[in-house]
Structure formats: structure tokens, C-alpha cells
N, C-alpha and C positions, 0 to 999 in steps of 0.2 A: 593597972587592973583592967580597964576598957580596952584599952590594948590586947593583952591578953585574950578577952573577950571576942572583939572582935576578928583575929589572926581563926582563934579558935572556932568562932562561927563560920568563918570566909573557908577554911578548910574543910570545913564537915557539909558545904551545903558546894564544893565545888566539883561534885560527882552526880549529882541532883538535875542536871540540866537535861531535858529530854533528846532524844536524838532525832537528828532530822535526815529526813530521808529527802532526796531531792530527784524528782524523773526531767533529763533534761531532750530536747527533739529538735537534734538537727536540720534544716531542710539545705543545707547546700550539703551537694553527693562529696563534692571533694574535702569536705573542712577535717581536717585531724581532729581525732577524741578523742589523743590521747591524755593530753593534758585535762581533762573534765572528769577523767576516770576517776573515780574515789571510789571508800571502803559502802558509802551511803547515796551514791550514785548511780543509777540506771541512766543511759543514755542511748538513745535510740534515732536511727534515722528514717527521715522521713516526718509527714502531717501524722497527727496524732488520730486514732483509728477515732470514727464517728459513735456517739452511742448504739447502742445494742437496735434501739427501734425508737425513730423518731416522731412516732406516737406519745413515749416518755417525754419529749420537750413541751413548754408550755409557747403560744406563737407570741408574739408581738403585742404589748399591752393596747396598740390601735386595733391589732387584729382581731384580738380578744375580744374586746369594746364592739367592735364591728357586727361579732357576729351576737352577741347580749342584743344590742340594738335590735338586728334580723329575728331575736327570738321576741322581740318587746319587751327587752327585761330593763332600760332606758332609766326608767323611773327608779326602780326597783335597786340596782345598782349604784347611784349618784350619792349615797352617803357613804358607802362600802371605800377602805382603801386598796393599792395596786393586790395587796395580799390576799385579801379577803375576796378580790376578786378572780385571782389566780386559784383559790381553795375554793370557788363554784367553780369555773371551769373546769379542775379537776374529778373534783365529785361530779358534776356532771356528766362527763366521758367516761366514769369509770363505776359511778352507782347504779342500783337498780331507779325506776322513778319511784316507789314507795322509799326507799332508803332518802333520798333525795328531798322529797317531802318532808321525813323527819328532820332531817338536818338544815331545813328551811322551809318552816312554817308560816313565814309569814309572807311568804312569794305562791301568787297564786298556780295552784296547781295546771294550769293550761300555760302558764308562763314557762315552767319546768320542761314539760314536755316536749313546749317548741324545742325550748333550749338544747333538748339530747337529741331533737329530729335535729336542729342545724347542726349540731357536734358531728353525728354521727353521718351527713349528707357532705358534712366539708373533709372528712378522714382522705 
């Protein structure tokens, strides 16, 4: 009867598997594709093209760090982790400074606004 069971379960759930799509990127000009070809395969030669605007990349967690220090934000930041500090430099390049304020109350407001002077002086 388990048996049964489980033949019966292993059948019904072996179409369930998601499908994978796989993008593969050649960099040697001569290499054959053809063997890479598949039905869920894109294969493309060449480096793979850079994002759209490298404004969208977040820099270097020293860089980052670096430029907080430049605003005086030193103190301010030293409980905060790598994330929390990735989600101010973002808002910060990308908020108004009232938006900015709300979303961080408890950073003095002159703190803030060095912070989007350096952002926006290091673009």
C-alpha cells in the first residue's frame, strides 16, 4: 500500500519541477555553441552588456563608509549593518531631503544634507 502510494505521489508531482532557463556568455570568438544549444538556453558571445546606468550600482562598502565619514555620519552609522547602510545611501541619492528626514529621524538633519551634498558632488 506505501508502495503504491508512493509510485503514485512520485508520478504526479514529476511534472511540478520548474523550468530553468539558463543565459550562457561566451568570451572566446572561436569556441563552438553548438553543443550548449538547448530548448532553455540563450547563449551569447561576448562580456555580458553593463547595467543600463551605473548610478543604479551601489560603490564599495569602504567607499560607501568613506564617503558617511565625509558627511559626519561616523557615529551615526556604527550600529547600522552592511544593509542598513546600503538603504541610506540609497535613499540618500535618490530622496528628497524632507523624505530623507522622515525616514531617518533620528540623524541629525545637517548630517543628512552633507550626506546628499557628498552623494551628489561624488556622481
Amino acid at each position: 500500500m506505501r508502495l503504491c502510494f508512493l509510485l503514485l505521489f512520485a508520478s504526479l508531482a514529476w511534472g511540478l519541477e520548474p523550468e530553468l532557463n539558463v543565459d550562457v556568455h561566451v568570451l572566446h570568438p572561436d569556441a563552438d555553441l553548438s553543443p550548449m544549444e538547448g530548448p532553455n538556453v540563450q547563449v551569447h558571445r561576448g562580456i555580458p552588456e553593463a547595467p543600463r546606468s551605473q548610478s543604479q550600482a551601489l560603490p564599495h562598502p569602504t567607499e560607501r563608509d568613506r564617503l558617511f565619514a565625509e558627511a559626519g555620519l561616523k557615529k551615526e552609522i556604527q550600529n547600522m549593518d552592511d544593509f542598513d547602510r546600503d538603504m541610506l545611501y540609497r535613499y540618500a541619492h535618490q530622496l528628497s531631503l524632507e523624505d530623507l528626514i522622515r525616514r531617518y529621524p533620528a540623524i541629525q538633519v545637517k548630517r543628512l544634507r552633507a550626506l546628499q551634498v557628498v552623494l551628489r558632488g561624488n556622481q
